[in-house]
N, C-alpha and C positions, 0 to 999 in steps of 0.2 A: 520854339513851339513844337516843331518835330522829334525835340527829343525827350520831350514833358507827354507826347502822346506816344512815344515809343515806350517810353519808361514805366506809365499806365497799360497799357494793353501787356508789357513782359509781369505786374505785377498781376493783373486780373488770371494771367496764364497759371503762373505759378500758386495762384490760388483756388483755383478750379480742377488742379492736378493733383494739389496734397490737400485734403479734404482734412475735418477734424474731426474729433471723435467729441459724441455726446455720451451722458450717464441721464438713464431713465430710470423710474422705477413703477412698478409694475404690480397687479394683484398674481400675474400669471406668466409666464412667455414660451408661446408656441415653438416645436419643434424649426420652423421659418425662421424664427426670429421676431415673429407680429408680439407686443410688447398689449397684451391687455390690460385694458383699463392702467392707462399711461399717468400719472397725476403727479402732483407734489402732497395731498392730505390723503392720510388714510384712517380708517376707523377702525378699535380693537373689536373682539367680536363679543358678544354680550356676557361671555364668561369668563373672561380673559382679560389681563393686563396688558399684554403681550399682541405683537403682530407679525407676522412673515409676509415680508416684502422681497419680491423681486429685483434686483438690482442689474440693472441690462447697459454694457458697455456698446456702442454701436458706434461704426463709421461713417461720416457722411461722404458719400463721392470717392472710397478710398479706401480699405479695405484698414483694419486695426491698425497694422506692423508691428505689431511685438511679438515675444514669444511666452508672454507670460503676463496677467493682468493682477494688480495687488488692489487688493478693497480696503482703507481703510477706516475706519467708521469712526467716527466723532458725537461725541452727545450735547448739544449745545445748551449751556446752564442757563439761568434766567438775566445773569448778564450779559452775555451773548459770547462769554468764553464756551472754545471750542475742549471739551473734555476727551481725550482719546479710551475708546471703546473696545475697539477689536482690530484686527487684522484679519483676512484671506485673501489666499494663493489660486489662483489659477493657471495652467499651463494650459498655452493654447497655438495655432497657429499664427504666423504674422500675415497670412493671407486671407485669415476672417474678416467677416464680415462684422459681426456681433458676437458677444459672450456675456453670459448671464449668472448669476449668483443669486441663489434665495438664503436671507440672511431672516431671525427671529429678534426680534427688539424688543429688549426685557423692557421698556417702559413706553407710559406715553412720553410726546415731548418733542421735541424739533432734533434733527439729527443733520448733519456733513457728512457726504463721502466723498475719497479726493481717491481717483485710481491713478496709480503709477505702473509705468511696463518695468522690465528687466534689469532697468538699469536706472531704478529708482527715478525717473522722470514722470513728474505729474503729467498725465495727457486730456485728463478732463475734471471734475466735479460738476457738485450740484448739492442740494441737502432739502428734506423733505419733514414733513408734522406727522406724525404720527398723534391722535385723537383718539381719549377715552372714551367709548362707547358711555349711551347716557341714556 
Protein backbone atom coordinates (compact mmCIF):
# COMPACT_ATOMS: atom_id res chain seq x y z
CA UNK A 1 0.00 0.00 0.00
CA UNK A 2 2.95 2.38 0.68
CA UNK A 3 4.28 1.93 -2.45
CA UNK A 4 0.95 2.38 -4.47
CA UNK A 5 0.75 5.79 -2.37
CA UNK A 6 4.37 6.68 -3.01
CA UNK A 7 4.07 5.79 -6.69
CA UNK A 8 0.81 8.25 -6.70
CA UNK A 9 2.13 11.28 -5.20
CA UNK A 10 5.90 10.80 -7.39
CA UNK A 11 3.24 10.76 -10.38
CA UNK A 12 0.99 13.73 -9.26
CA UNK A 13 4.67 15.62 -8.82
CA UNK A 14 5.82 14.96 -11.99
CA UNK A 15 2.86 16.17 -13.38
CA UNK A 16 2.33 19.35 -11.71
CA UNK A 17 6.10 20.07 -12.83
CA UNK A 18 5.86 19.46 -16.60
CA UNK A 19 2.75 21.30 -17.43
CA UNK A 20 1.23 21.06 -21.08
CA UNK A 21 0.76 23.10 -23.66
CA UNK A 22 -2.70 24.19 -25.01
CA UNK A 23 -3.73 25.69 -28.69
CA UNK A 24 -6.41 28.50 -28.57
CA UNK A 25 -7.82 30.45 -30.96
CA UNK A 26 -8.56 33.81 -30.68
CA UNK A 27 -10.33 37.09 -32.47
CA UNK A 28 -7.31 39.03 -31.04
CA UNK A 29 -4.14 38.41 -28.55
CA UNK A 30 -2.91 41.04 -26.36
CA UNK A 31 0.63 42.02 -25.92
CA UNK A 32 0.24 39.75 -22.25
CA UNK A 33 -0.58 37.02 -23.87
CA UNK A 34 -4.74 37.46 -22.75
CA UNK A 35 -6.22 35.46 -25.76
CA UNK A 36 -9.64 37.59 -26.70
CA UNK A 37 -12.57 36.18 -27.32
CA UNK A 38 -11.13 32.60 -26.90
CA UNK A 39 -13.70 30.08 -28.75
CA UNK A 40 -13.85 27.07 -31.19
CA UNK A 41 -16.79 29.00 -33.95
CA UNK A 42 -16.05 32.12 -35.51
CA UNK A 43 -18.05 34.13 -38.05
CA UNK A 44 -16.85 35.64 -41.56
CA UNK A 45 -17.39 39.31 -41.56
CA UNK A 46 -20.29 40.32 -43.83
CA UNK A 47 -18.13 40.94 -46.87
CA UNK A 48 -16.01 38.23 -46.82
CA UNK A 49 -15.43 34.51 -47.20
CA UNK A 50 -12.51 34.63 -45.36
CA UNK A 51 -11.55 35.05 -41.56
CA UNK A 52 -8.34 35.78 -39.57
CA UNK A 53 -8.11 33.88 -36.62
CA UNK A 54 -5.52 34.07 -34.02
CA UNK A 55 -3.93 30.98 -33.21
CA UNK A 56 -2.23 31.19 -29.45
CA UNK A 57 0.11 28.22 -28.42
CA UNK A 58 0.08 28.56 -24.46
CA UNK A 59 1.76 26.68 -21.59
CA UNK A 60 0.01 25.55 -18.77
CA UNK A 61 2.30 25.50 -15.35
CA UNK A 62 5.30 25.42 -17.44
CA UNK A 63 6.67 27.60 -19.70
CA UNK A 64 6.56 26.16 -24.00
CA UNK A 65 10.42 24.51 -24.20
CA UNK A 66 10.97 24.66 -27.69
CA UNK A 67 12.66 26.81 -29.66
CA UNK A 68 10.56 26.98 -32.51
CA UNK A 69 6.52 26.43 -32.80
CA UNK A 70 5.23 24.80 -36.42
CA UNK A 71 1.34 25.56 -37.33
CA UNK A 72 0.11 23.14 -39.26
CA UNK A 73 -3.25 23.74 -40.64
CA UNK A 74 -5.72 21.17 -41.92
CA UNK A 75 -9.02 21.75 -43.61
CA UNK A 76 -11.46 19.19 -42.54
CA UNK A 77 -13.76 17.71 -45.74
CA UNK A 78 -17.27 16.83 -45.18
CA UNK A 79 -16.12 13.32 -44.27
CA UNK A 80 -14.16 14.17 -41.62
CA UNK A 81 -10.80 13.62 -43.58
CA UNK A 82 -8.27 15.92 -42.48
CA UNK A 83 -7.00 17.81 -45.86
CA UNK A 84 -3.46 19.55 -45.26
CA UNK A 85 -3.61 23.52 -45.86
CA UNK A 86 -0.70 25.32 -44.83
CA UNK A 87 2.42 25.41 -42.74
CA UNK A 88 4.07 28.30 -40.27
CA UNK A 89 7.29 28.82 -38.58
CA UNK A 90 7.83 30.40 -35.72
CA UNK A 91 11.06 30.95 -33.85
CA UNK A 92 10.76 31.44 -30.34
CA UNK A 93 12.06 31.16 -26.87
CA UNK A 94 11.89 27.80 -24.96
CA UNK A 95 11.25 29.92 -21.91
CA UNK A 96 7.94 31.39 -23.13
CA UNK A 97 5.11 31.40 -21.92
CA UNK A 98 2.82 31.66 -24.94
CA UNK A 99 3.26 32.39 -28.86
CA UNK A 100 0.81 33.49 -31.13
CA UNK A 101 0.13 33.37 -34.99
CA UNK A 102 -2.66 35.15 -36.91
CA UNK A 103 -3.54 32.91 -39.82
CA UNK A 104 -6.47 34.15 -42.73
CA UNK A 105 -8.79 31.04 -43.82
CA UNK A 106 -9.55 31.19 -47.27
CA UNK A 107 -12.95 29.34 -46.44
CA UNK A 108 -15.69 28.67 -44.23
CA UNK A 109 -15.69 25.10 -42.66
CA UNK A 110 -14.18 23.31 -39.80
CA UNK A 111 -10.34 23.37 -39.62
CA UNK A 112 -7.24 21.11 -37.41
CA UNK A 113 -4.30 22.52 -36.16
CA UNK A 114 -1.70 20.17 -34.69
CA UNK A 115 1.80 22.43 -33.50
CA UNK A 116 4.93 20.70 -33.42
CA UNK A 117 8.26 22.25 -31.73
CA UNK A 118 11.84 21.78 -33.46
CA UNK A 119 12.02 18.61 -33.61
CA UNK A 120 8.88 17.76 -35.28
CA UNK A 121 7.07 16.55 -32.00
CA UNK A 122 3.37 17.41 -31.76
CA UNK A 123 3.05 19.18 -28.38
CA UNK A 124 -0.65 20.14 -28.71
CA UNK A 125 -3.79 20.47 -31.06
CA UNK A 126 -7.20 21.54 -31.25
CA UNK A 127 -9.45 22.52 -34.46
CA UNK A 128 -12.17 25.00 -34.80
CA UNK A 129 -15.55 26.17 -37.52
CA UNK A 130 -15.18 28.78 -38.99
CA UNK A 131 -18.95 30.23 -40.01
CA UNK A 132 -20.35 31.88 -43.15
CA UNK A 133 -21.73 35.07 -41.97
CA UNK A 134 -25.63 35.09 -42.90
Amino acid sequence: MKRMIGLCVVVLCFVSTYGQNTLNFCASVEQNGYCNFNNIKFITSPDSTNGRVFMQVKGTNAPIGAAKVIFKIYKIDATGKEKFENMLTQDIKPEWYFAWMPYVFASPGKYSVKIFNENDQQICTNGFELIAFK
